[in-house]
C-alpha positions in Angstrom: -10.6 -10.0 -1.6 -14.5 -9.3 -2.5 -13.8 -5.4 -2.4 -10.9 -3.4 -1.4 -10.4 -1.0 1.7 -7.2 0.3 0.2 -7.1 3.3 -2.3 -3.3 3.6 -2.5 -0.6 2.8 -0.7 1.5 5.5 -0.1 4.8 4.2 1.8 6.2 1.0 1.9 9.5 -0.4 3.3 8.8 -4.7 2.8 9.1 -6.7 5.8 9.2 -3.9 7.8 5.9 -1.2 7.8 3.2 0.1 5.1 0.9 3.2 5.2 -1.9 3.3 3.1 -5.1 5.3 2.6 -8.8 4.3 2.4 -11.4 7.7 1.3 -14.6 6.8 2.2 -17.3 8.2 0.0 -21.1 8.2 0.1 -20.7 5.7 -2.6 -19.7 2.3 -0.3 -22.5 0.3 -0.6 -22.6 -0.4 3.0 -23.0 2.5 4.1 -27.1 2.4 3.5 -27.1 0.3 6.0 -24.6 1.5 8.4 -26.3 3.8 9.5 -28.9 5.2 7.5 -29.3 8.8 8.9 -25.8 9.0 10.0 -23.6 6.6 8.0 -20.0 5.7 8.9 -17.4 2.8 8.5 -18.2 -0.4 10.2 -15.6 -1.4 13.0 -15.1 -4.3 11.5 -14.6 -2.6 8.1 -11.7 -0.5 9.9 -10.2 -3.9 11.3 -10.4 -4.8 7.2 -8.2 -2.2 6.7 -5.9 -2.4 8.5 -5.3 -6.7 7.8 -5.5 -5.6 4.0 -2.3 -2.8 4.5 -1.0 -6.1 6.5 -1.3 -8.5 3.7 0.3 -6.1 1.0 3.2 -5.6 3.7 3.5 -9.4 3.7 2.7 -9.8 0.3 5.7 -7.4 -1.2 8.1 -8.6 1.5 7.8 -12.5 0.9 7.6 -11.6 -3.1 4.2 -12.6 -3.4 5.5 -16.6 -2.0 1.6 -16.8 -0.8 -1.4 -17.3 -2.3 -2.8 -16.8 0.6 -2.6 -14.2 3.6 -5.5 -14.2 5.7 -6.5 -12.7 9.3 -6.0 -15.6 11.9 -6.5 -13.5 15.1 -7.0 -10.1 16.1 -6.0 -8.8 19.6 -6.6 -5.4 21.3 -8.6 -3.9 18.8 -9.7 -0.6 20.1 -12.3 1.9 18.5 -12.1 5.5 19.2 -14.1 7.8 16.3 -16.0 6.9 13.7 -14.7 7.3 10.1 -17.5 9.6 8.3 -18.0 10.0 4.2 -15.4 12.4 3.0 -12.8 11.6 5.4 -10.0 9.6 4.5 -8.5 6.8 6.6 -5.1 6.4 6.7 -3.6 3.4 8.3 -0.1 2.0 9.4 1.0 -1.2 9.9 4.3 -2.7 11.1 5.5 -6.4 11.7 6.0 -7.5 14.6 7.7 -10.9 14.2 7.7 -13.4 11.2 6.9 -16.7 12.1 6.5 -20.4 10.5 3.2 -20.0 8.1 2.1 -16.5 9.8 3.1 -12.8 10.7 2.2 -10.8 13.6 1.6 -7.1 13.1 0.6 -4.0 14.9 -1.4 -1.0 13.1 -3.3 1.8 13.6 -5.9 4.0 11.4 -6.2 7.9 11.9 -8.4 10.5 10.0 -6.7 13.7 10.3 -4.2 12.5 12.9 -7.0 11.6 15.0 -6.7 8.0 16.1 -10.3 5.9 14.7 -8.5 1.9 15.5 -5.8 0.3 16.8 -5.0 -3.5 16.4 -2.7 -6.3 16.9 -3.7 -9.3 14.4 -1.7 -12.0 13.4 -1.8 -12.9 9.3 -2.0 -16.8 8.2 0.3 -17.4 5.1 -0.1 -20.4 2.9 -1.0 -21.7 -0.6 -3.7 -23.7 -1.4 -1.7 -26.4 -3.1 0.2 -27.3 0.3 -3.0 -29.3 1.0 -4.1 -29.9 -2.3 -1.6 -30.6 -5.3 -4.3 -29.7 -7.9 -4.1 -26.0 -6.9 -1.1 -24.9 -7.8 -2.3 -23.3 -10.9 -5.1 -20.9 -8.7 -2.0 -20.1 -6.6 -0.3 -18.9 -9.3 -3.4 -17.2 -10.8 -4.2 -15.9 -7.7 -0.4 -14.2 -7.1 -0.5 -13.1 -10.9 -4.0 -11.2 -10.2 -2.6 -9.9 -6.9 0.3 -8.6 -8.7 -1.6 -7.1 -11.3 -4.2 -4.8 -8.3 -0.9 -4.1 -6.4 0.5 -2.0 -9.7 -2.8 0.0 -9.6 -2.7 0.7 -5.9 1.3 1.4 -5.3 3.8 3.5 -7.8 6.5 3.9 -5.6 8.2 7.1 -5.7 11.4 6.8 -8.5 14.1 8.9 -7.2 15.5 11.3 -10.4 18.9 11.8 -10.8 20.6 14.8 -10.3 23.0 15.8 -12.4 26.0 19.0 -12.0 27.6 20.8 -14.6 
């Protein structure tokens, strides 16, 4: 990932759905560009999103098994409000089916319970030693680093203990 479109994630059952949040802030460097006198989040930065929620979901729910999970097809995406600076995205993704070497997944991104995308995409899991031997060690780099950005981004919630006297 060259930069990431998730703040935190904020629920997450593995193997099953993820909802996470992006705040988009005056800061993304795209946004100059995007559009200069009224800037907002590409589409395809949306899309982004969403497949990165969709590869944590994977991620967690295979324990990290891939080096590897990539978008391999998006269907029916569908744009309807633009995501501003100072709103905060929030999107949800659920699997669909698991299949040999891929997952298919449905999701949707809302600001303020306003719907902004909606997607199905399918995700391509694999490591890059299954066609080259000599990469087993970047795999395992590669799942130790992911590891390492998914403890910043996810503290799940530890239920305390009550106790009765």
């Amino acid at each position: 990932m060259r930069f990431s479109l998730i703040d935190r994630i904020v629920e997450l059952e593995p193997g099953v759905h993820v909802k996470a949040v992006k705040t988009l802030t005056m800061a993304e460097e795209y946004l100059a560009d995007h559009f200069p006198r009224f800037p907002v989040m590409p589409g395809v930065l949306m899309l982004e999103a969403l497949t990165q929620a969709g590869a944590w979901l994977v991620r967690v729910g295979e324990d990290f098994a891939h080096s590897m999970v990539v978008l391999k097809q998006a269907n029916n995406v569908k744009y309807a409000q633009f995501v501003e600076p100072g709103q905060t995205l929030t999107v949800t993704v659920e699997i669909i089916k698991i299949g040999e070497g891929e997952v298919r997944l449905k999701g949707q991104g809302t600001v303020d319970g306003r719907l902004t995308v909606s997607a199905r995409f399918t995700l391509a899991c694999y490591n890059l030693a299954d066609s080259n031997p000599q990469h087993a060690e970047t795999d395992a780099e590669t799942r130790r680093d992911l590891r390492s950005q998914l403890a910043l981004i996810y503290q799940p919630r530890v239920e305390t203990p009550t106790t009765t006297t």
